[in-house]
LUMTORSE-570361 format. One line per 10 residues: number of its first residue (from 1); for each residue x, y, z of N, C-alpha, C, CB. Coordinates in Angstrom, 3 decimals. Each point is the difference from the previous one (the first is absolute). Glycine has a CB too. Layout:
<rs>
NUM = X/Y/Z/X/Y/Z/X/Y/Z/X/Y/Z | ... .
</rs>
This chain:
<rs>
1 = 6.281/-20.924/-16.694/-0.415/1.227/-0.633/1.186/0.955/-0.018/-2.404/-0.331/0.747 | 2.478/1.008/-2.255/1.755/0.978/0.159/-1.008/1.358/0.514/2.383/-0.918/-2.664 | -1.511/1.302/3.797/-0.280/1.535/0.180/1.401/0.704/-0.107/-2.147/-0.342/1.635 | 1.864/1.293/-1.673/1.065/1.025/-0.384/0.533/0.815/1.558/-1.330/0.413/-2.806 | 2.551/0.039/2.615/0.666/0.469/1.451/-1.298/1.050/0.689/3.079/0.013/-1.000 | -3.702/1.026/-0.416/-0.607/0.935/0.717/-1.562/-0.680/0.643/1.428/2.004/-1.674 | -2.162/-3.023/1.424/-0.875/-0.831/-0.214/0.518/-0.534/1.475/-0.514/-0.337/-2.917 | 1.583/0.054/3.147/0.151/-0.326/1.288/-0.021/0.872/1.554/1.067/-1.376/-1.734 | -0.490/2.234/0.921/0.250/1.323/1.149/-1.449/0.003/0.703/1.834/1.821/-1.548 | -2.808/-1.393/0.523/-1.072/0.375/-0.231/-1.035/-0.733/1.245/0.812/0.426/-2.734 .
11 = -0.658/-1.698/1.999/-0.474/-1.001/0.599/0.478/-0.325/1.874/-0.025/-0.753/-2.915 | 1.367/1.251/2.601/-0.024/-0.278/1.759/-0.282/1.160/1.181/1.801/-1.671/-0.760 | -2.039/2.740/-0.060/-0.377/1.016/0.400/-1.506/0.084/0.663/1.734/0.654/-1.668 | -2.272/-0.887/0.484/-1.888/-0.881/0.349/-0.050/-0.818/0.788/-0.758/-0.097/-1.890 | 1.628/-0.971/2.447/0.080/-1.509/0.519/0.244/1.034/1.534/1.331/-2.453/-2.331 | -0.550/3.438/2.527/0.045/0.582/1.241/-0.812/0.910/0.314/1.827/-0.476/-0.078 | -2.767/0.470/-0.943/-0.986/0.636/1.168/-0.102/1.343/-0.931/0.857/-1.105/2.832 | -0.355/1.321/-4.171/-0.360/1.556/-1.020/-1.191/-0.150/-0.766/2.414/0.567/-0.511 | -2.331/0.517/-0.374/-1.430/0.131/-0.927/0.881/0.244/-1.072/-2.220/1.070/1.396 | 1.258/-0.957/-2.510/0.199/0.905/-0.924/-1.483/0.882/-0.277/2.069/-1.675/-0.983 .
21 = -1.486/2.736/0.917/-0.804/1.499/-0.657/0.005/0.411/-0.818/0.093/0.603/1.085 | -1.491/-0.825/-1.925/-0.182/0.264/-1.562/-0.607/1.472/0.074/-0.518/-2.679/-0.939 | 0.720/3.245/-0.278/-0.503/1.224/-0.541/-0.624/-0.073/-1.237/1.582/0.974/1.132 | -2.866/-0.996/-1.294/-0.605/0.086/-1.349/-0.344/1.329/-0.687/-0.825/-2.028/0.743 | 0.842/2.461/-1.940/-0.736/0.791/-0.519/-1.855/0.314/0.093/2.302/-0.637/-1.158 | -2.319/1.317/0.230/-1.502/0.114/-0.402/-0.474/-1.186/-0.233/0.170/1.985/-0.941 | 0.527/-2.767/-0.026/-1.203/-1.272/-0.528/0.454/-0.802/0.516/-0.754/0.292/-1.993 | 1.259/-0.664/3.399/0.262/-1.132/1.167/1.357/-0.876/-0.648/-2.965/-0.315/0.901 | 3.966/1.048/-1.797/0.710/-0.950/-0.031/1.245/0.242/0.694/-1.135/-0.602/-1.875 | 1.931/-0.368/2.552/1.005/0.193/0.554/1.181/1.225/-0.763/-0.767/-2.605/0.905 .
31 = 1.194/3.120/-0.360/0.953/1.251/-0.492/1.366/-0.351/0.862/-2.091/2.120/-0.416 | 1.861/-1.891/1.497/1.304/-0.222/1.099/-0.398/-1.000/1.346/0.887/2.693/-0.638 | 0.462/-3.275/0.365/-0.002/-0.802/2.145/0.759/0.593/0.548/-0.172/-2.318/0.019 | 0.090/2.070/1.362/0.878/-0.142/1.053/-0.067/-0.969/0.779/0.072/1.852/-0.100 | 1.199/-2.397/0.415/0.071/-1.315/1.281/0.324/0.694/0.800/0.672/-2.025/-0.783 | -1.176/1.978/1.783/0.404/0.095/1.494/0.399/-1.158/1.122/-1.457/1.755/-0.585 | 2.063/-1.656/1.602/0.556/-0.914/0.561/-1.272/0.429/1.723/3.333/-0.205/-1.797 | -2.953/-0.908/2.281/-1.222/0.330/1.089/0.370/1.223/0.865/-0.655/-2.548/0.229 | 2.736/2.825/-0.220/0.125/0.950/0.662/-0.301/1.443/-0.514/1.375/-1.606/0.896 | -2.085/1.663/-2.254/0.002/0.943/-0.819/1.420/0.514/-1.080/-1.838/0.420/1.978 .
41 = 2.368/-0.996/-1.805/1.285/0.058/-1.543/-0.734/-0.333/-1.177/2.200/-0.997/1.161 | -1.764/1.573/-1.882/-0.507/-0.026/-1.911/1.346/-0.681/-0.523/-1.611/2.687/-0.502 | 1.095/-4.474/-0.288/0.502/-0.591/-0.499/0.385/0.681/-1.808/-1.127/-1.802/2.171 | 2.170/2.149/-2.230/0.588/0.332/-1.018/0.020/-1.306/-1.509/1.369/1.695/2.199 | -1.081/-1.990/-2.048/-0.185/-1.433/-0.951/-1.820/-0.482/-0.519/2.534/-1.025/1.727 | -2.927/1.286/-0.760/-1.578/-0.150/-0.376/-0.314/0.701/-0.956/-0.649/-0.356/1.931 | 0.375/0.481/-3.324/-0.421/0.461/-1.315/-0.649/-0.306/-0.205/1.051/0.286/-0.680 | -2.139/0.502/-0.782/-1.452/-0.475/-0.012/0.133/-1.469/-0.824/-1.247/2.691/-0.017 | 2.457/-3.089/-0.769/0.119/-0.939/-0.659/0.240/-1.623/0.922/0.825/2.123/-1.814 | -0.115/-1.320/3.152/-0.205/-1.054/1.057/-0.717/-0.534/0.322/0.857/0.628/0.480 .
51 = -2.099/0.628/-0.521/-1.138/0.059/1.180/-1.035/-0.767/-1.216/0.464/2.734/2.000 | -0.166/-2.894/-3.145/-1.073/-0.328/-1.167/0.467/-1.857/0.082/-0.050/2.941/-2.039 | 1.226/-3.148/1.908/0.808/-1.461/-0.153/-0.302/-0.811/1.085/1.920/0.903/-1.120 | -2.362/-0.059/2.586/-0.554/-1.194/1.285/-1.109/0.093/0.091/1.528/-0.021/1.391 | -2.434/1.438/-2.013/-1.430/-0.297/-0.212/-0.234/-1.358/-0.891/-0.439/2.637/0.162 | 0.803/-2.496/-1.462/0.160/-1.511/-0.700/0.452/-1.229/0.109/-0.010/1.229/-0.849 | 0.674/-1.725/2.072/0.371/-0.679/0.100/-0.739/-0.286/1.321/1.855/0.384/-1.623 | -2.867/0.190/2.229/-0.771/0.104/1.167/0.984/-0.266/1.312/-2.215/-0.790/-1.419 | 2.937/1.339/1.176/0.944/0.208/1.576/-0.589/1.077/1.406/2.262/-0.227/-1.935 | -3.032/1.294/0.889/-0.559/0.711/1.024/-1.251/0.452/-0.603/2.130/0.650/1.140 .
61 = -3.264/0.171/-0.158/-0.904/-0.154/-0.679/-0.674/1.146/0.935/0.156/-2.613/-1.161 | -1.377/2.947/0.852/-0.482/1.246/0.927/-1.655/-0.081/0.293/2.020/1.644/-1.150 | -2.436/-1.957/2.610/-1.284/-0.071/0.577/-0.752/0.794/0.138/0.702/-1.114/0.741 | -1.716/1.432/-1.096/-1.209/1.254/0.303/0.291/1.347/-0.105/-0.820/-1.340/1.495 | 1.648/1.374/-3.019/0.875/1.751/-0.343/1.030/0.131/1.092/-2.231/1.556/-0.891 | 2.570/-2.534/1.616/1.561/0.381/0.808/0.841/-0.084/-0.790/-0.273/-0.768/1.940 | 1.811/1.390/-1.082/1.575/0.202/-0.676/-0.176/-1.571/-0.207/1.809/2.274/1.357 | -0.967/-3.099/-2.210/0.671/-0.855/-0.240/0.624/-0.804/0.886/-0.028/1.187/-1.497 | -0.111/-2.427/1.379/1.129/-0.791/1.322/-0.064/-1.557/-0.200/-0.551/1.868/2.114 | 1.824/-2.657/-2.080/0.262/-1.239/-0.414/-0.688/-0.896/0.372/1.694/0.568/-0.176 .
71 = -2.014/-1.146/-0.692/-1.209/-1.389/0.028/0.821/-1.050/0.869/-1.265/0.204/-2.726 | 0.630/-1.830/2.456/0.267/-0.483/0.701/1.205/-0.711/-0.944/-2.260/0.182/1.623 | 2.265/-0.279/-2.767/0.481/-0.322/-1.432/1.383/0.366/0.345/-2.099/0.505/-1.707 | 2.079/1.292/1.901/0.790/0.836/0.416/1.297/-0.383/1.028/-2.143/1.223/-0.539 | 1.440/-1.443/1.266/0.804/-0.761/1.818/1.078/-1.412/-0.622/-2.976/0.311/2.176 | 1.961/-1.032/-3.166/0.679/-0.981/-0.040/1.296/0.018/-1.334/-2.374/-1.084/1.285 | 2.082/2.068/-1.821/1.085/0.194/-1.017/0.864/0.957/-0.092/-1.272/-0.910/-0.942 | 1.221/1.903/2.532/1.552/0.661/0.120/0.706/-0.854/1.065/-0.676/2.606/-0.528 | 1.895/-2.011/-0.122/1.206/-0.811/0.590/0.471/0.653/1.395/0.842/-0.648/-2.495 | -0.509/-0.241/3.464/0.773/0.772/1.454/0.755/0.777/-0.441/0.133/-1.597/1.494 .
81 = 0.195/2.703/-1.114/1.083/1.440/0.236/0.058/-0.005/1.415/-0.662/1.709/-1.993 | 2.087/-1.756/2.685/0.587/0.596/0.738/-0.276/1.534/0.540/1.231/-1.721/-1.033 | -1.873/1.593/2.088/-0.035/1.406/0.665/0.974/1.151/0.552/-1.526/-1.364/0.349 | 1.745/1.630/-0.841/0.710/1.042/0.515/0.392/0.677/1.443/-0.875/0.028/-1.971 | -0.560/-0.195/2.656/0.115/0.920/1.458/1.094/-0.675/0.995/-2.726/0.700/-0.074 | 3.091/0.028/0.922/0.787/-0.372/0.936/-0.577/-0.643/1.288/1.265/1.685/-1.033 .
</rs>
């Protein structure tokens, strides 16, 4: 499956433990996200066109009106990244 760099970010962000946070209007349709990371950082790269391209591709998906968070689909189709921490 091709994902895209931001599609990845995204994705490993969710895989550690983030959400994403939708904002709807009046007539329930999505307007704005936010990704968050579990430590609370806001993923920059996460766009609603992001957030529309892994809904469709069912990478992530959202349970009983909760934030957003990577399926199991998800897990298996981002790639390892190198951690950073010391």
């Amino acid at each position: 499956m091709n994902i895209s760099k931001a599609e990845q970010r995204t994705l490993h962000v969710l895989a550690r433990g983030g959400a994403i946070l939708v904002e709807k209007n009046d007539c329930g349709k999505i307007i704005r996200v936010n990704c968050a990371s579990r430590e609370g950082w806001s993923l920059k790269d996460c766009t609603l066109r992001v957030f529309r391209r892994l809904k469709r591709k069912r990478l992530i998906a959202s349970s009983r009106g909760g934030p957003y968070c990577v399926t199991r689909l998800g897990r298996i189709s981002v790639r390892s990244q190198l951690d950073n921490r010391a």
